[in-house]
Structures are given as structure tokens and as C-alpha cells.
N, C-alpha and C positions, 0 to 999 in steps of 0.2 A: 659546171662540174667541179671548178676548181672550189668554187664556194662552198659545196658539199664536202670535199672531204675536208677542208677548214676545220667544218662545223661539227664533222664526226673525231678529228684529233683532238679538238679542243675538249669536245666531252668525252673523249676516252682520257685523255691526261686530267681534267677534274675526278674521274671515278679515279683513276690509279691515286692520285694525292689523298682522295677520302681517305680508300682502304688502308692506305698506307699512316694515317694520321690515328684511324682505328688502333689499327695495330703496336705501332708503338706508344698508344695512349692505355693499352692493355700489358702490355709491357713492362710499364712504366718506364719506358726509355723516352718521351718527350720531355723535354726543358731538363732546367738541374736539380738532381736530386736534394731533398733535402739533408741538414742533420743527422734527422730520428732514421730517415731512410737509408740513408747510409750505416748507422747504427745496428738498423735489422739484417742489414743482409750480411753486415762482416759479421755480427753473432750472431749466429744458424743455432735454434732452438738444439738440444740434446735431444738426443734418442729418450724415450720413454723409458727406459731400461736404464738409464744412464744420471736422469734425471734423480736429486735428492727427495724422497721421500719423507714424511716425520710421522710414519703410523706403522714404521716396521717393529721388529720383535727380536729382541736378545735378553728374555727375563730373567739369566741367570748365567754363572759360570760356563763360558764354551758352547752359550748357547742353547743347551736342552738337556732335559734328563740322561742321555745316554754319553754327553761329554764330547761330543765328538768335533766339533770348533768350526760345524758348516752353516754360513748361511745362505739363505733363499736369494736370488737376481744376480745382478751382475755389481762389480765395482769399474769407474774410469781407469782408465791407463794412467792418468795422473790427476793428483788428488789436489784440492788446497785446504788451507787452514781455514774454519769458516767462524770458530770463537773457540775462546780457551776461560777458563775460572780458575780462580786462585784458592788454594785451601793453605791453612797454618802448616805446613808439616808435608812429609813424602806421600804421594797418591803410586802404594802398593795394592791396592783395591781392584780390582775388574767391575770395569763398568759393567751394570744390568739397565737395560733397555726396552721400556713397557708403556704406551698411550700417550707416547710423546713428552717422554721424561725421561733422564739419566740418573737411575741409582747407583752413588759411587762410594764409599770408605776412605778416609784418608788417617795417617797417622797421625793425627791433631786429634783423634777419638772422635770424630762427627763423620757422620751419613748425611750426607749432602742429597738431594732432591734438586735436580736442575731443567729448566727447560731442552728440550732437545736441540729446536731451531733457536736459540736465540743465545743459552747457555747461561742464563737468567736464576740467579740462588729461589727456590720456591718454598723450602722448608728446609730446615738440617737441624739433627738431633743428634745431643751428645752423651755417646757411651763412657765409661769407665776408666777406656783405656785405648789405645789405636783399634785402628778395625784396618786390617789386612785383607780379611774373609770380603767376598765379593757378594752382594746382596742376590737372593734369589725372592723376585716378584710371583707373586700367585692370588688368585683369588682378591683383589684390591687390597692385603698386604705386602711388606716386604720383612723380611728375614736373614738376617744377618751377625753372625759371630763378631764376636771382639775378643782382643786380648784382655779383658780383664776375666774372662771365664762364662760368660755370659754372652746366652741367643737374644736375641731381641727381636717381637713382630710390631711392628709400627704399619699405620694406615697410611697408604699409598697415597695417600690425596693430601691431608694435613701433617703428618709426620707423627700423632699422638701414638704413645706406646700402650698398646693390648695390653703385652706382655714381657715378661723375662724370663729364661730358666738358666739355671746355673750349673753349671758340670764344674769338675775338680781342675781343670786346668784352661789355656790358654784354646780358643780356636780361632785358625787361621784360615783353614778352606773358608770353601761356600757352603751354603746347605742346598740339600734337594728336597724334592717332594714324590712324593704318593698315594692314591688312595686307599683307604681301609679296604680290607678286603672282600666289604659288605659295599663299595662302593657310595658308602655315608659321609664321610669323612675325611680331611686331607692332613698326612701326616707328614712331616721335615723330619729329615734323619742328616745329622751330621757329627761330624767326626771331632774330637777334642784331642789336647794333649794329656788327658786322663787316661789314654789307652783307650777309650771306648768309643763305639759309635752311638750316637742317643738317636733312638727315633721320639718325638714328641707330637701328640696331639696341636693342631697349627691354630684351633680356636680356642681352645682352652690354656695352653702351653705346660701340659700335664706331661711326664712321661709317658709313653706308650711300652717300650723297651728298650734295653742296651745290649750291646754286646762287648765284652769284652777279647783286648788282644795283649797283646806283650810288650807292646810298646806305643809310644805316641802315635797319632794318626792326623798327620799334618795337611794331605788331600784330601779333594770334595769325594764324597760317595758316588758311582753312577748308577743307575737307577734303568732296569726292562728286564720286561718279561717279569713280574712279581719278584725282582732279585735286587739287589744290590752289592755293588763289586767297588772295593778299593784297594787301595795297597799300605803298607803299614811301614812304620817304621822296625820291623820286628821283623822285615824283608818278605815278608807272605804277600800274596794274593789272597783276601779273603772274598768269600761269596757266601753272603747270606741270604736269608728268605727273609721279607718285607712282613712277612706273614705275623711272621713272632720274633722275628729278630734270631734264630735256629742256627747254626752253622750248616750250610750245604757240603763246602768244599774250601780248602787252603791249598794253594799254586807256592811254592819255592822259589822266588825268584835269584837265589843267592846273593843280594845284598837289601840294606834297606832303601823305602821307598819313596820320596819325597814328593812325588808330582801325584797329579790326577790321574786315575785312567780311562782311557774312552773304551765303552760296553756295547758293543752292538752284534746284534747276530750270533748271539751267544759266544762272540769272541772279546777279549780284553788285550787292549796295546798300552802298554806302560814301559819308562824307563826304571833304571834305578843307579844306586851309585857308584856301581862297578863298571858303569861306562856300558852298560846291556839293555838295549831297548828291545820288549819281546812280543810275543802273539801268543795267547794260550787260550783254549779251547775251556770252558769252567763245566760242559758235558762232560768231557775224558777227561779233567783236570789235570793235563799236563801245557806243555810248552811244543808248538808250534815252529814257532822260527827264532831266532833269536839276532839280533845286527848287533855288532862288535864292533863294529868300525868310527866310532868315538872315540874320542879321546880325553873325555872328562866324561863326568858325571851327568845324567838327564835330570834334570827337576825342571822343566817346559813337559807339558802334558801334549801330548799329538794331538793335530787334526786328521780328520779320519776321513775321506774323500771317496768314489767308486773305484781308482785304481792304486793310487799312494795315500800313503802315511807322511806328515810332515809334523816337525819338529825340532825344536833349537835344543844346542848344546853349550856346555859351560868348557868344550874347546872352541869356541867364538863361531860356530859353524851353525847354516840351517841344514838339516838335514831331509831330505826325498827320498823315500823306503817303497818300492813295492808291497802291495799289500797283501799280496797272493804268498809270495816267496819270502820278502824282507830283504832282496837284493838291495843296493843300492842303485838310485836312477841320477841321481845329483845333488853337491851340496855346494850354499852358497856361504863365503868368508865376509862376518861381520869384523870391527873390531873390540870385541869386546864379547862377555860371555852374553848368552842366547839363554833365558832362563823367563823371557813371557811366552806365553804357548800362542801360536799360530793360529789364525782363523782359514777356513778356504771360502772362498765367494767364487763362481762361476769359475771362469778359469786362470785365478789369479789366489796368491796368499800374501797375509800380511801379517808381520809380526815386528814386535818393538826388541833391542837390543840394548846391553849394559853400557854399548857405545855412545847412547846417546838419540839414535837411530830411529826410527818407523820406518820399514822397507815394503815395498809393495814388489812382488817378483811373479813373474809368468810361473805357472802352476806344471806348466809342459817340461820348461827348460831349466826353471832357476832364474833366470834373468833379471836384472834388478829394473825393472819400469820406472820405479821414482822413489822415494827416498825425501824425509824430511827432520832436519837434525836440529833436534830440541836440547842437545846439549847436558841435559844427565840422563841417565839410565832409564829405561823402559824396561821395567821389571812387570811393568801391569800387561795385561792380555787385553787386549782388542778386541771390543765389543763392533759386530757388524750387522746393522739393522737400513735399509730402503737405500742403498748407494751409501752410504754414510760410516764412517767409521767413529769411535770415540773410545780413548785410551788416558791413562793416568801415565804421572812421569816423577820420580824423586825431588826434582824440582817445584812439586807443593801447587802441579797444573792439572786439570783436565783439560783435554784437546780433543776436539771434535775438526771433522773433515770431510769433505765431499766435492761430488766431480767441478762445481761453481760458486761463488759467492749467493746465497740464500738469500732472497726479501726478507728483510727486517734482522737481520744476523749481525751480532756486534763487531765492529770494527774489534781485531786484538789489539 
């Protein structure tokens, strides 16, 4: 009897050692772990969401036709530097971001063409004069103003110039686009300091029409609904028809107007530089709400979100605007004036400051999440395309950013 249950402990404690050898052989809790194993399990893959992208889409100032500085996913809570490029001179340009390329402007007069992951020079052509104006990508061109007076469409692939057209003065916006109203055609309309706005034929670089106003026209156009709305130096809101370039309507805003406006929903949010950032309806052509609670002057264009308005001020402040009312919801203290315009990603905004600054802040509260100080001025706006940001800096840098160091991304 005794021998029996011997024989039955013995092969009940061989089965329990099996299972148990299974088990942490599936585990991978047997012996010691490796290097590389150790390696994976302290970096835990990113959320999918989270993860850097290089096939997202920013082909132009703010993002899209309507100006309004949102982009598609989510951004990290905290960002790193993932490559930066040197240009001759200050990068006041807003990056455009199109099939995994950075169209950027710098004030050395060149259009730089840059890889996205890697931040790798691909082509750059030189205009006349600085380029300020931020490139707007379309149709395997790109398009973009310079300070010597002159549009330029150059091919997105090799840099070779289509075209030029020449207006009577300096531009500094971006240009947009639209199509003819036969839907044959794609036409750029932008703003000069000739007082006009040109729309020009985008294959041929023919005029199509102008309109004039009473003063320079230093903002990009935004473009819906067959309209186009900006603000002038002449302090109007105008809104024209795409159509023939027609006057529809002129909004008052009593002072002149330095920034972009963002156009959606037949409504327009603009600052100006009486310290008044407003709401005006371009149906009833009047004004809305109006927020006063600045202290300098707006020339940072809003990003325009489902419930706030956000955008920087040149009294060093970001500003959080309900969008219903134009209450205030919160502002956050940079040091230094606030004059690049704000992106919104998911529930977070980021914009660059005269301080020096890149600030990433909770979209709810204000809150500064992270912050990266590059030491001069971020006057350029924030291009935000697949997790990824990429922004110009006085300092003669583009700087690209994302939630991790990239495969094959250059050491800065």
C-alpha cells in the first residue's frame, strides 16, 4: 500500500513540475531574460494613435481651405525632437505638409523641399526675395508668394518652376485654392500688398481675376462655400464670390487686419489691432460677439475647434474663446508675444511663441503638457500632420517632432 501511494506522489509531483515548467516557459519567466527582452518589455510599443505617421496631410497654411488650424488623430503628451535643417536666414514660413515632404519658405529667398522622416534637403528653389508666405501644395504643385512680388508654382517632385505671376507688390500670406466653377480647373487666389486679391489660373498662371481693396492684404484668403473671406488692412472683412471675384459683402471690423481668418459655417473669426477678436455671420453681415479682453494686438490667426476658439496674442498670452458666445474659458502666459497661430489636434493645441517656445497645452484647461525652447522666436505656425509636428524658428531652423525617435531619423 505504502508503495502505491509512493508511486502515485511521485507522478503527481512530475505532472505539477511539467505544468509548471510549461507555464513559465510561456511566460517567459524561465531562466534570465535577455538584453533585447528586457529592451521590449521596458519599451511598450505606442498606441496606434500615438504612433508617428509620414503619410499625414497639412498642404497648406492652417491646414485647409477654410483656415481653421485642425488637424485629424491625436498628438503625445510629450513630444521630442526627431530632426531639424538649417536654412541661411529666419524660417517665418509655415510649413506645408504633403506625401511625406515638408514644404517650407525661409528668409534666405528658398523653398526648401524636405523629407518628412528624416528632414533630408530634396530640392530647394530660389525666389527673388524672402518667402514669408507659407506654400500651399495641390495637385503635385506647390505655390507659394515671395517678397519680391511674385507667385511661383514649382513641381512638387523636382522643384522645376511652371510658372510665375507677378502682382505690384510684396506677398506674404499663403495662397489657397479652388475650383472653376465648371469644375475643370483649379484656381489659387491670393492676397498682395498691391491691395488686391488675384485669383490666377494654377496651370497656366494666367490671371483669372482681382479684386481690389483699400489697402494691403497681408493674410491668406479662406476659401467655402464658393466664397472667399479675408481681412484687409483697410480694417474690412471682405467676402467675395470665387465666381468672378464680385464683391458679396464688407464686415467693419474697426481696425486693420493683420492675420488670417478662419471661415466655416458661414461664420468668420478674426483678430485685429485694436486688441478685438470677433465672430461675424457674412449672411447678415454683421458681427457676432466680439472678445476684448486682450491687451495687444491679434496678428496669430485662430484655430477654430467644435467648442473654443484659440489663439495667441502680442500681450504674451494664449488665448481660449468659447465659440458660441466668445466668453473667455482660459489663457495661458507665455513670455514673449504670441504671433504664430495655434494648431488643435484631438484634445490638445500647440503653438510657438516670440519667447522662444513650442508649447503643447491640454485643450480643456490651458495646461502646459510640455514645452520645448529653441531659443528664438516662433513666429512660424505649426504644421500638424500623423502625430507629428513641424514648425520654423528665427534661428534659420526647421524642427520637426513626434511622440519617439523615428527609424532612420537624423540624430540633431
Amino acid at each position: 500500500m505504502g508503495s502505491v501511494r509512493t508511486t502515485i506522489w511521485i507522478l503527481f509531483s512530475i505532472t505539477l513540475v511539467a505544468v509548471l515548467v510549461v507555464f513559465f516557459v510561456l511566460r517567459g519567466g524561465l531562466g534570465p531574460r535577455s538584453a533585447a527582452t528586457k529592451d521590449i518589455a521596458a519599451e511598450k510599443p505606442l498606441p496606434a494613435a500615438e504612433a508617428p505617421r509620414f503619410d499625414g496631410s497639412w498642404p497648406m497654411f492652417h491646414g485647409g481651405q477654410g483656415l481653421t488650424g485642425r488637424a485629424q488623430g491625436t498628438l503625445a503628451d510629450s513630444l521630442t525632437l526627431l530632426w531639424r535643417f538649417k536654412t541661411e536666414a529666419e524660417v517665418k514660413s509655415s510649413p506645408a505638409i504633403e506625401a511625406g515632404r515638408v514644404f517650407v519658405g525661409s528668409s534666405d529667398s528658398q523653398l526648401y523641399a524636405l523629407d518628412l522622416k528624416t528632414g533630408e534637403k530634396l530640392w530647394s528653389y530660389k525666389a527673388g526675395d524672402a518667402i514669408e508666405s507659407s506654400p500651399c501644395v495641390m495637385d503635385g504643385r506647390v505655390f507659394v508668394g515671395a517678397s519680391d512680388n511674385w507667385l511661383y508654382a514649382l513641381d512638387a517632385q523636382t522643384g522645376e518652376l511652371k510658372w510665375k505671376y507677378e502682382t505690384d507688390g510684396q506677398i506674404l500670406g499663403s495662397p489657397n485654392w479652388t475650383r472653376s466653377p465648371d469644375g475643370q480647373k483649379t484656381w489659387i487666389v491670393v492676397g498682395s500688398y498691391d491691395n488686391r486679391l488675384h485669383c490666377v489660373d494654377a496651370e497656366s498662371g494666367q490671371a483669372v481675376w482681382t479684386y481690389e481693396t483699400d489697402n494691403y492684404v497681408n493674410g491668406s484668403p479662406a476659401v467655402d462655400q464658393g466664397k472667399t473671406v479675408f481681412g484687409g488692412c483697410d480694417a474690412l472683412i471682405h467676402v467675395v464670390s470665387l465666381a468672378d471675384g464680385a464683391k458679396i459683402a464688407e464686415i467693419d471690423s474697426g481696425s486693420y487686419i493683420a492675420a488670417s481668418a478662419a471661415f466655416v459655417d458661414g461664420q468668420v473669426y478674426v483678430g485685429n489691432y485694436e486688441n478685438v477678436f470677433l465672430r461675424a455671420d457674412i449672411g447678415e453681415g454683421k458681427i457676432l460677439w466680439q472678445y476684448t479682453q486682450g491687451e495687444a494686438p491679434f496678428f496669430s490667426s485662430p484655430a477654430v475647434g467644435e467648442q473654443f476658439v484659440i489663439l495667441g496674442g502680442r500681450d504674451e498670452y494664449v488665448h481660449c474663446i468659447r465659440r458660441d458666445n466668445g466668453q473667455r474659458v482660459w489663457v495661458f502666459k507665455t513670455l514673449g508675444e504670441v504671433n504664430s497661430s495655434p494648431a488643435i489636434c484631438g484634445d490638445k493645441t500647440i503653438v510657438g511663441s516670440d519667447d522662444g517656445r513650442l508649447y503643447l497645452l491640454g485643450l480643456a484647461d490651458g495646461k502646459q503638457l510640455w514645452s520645448y525652447e529653441i531659443g528664438q522666436p516662433v513666429t512660424s505656425s505649426p504644421a500638424v500632420a500623423g502625430g507629428l509636428v513641424v514648425v520654423g524658428s528665427d534661428d534659420g531652423y526647421v524642427y520637426a517632432f513626434g511622440p519617439k525617435q523615428a527609424e532612420g531619423a537624423k540624430t540633431p
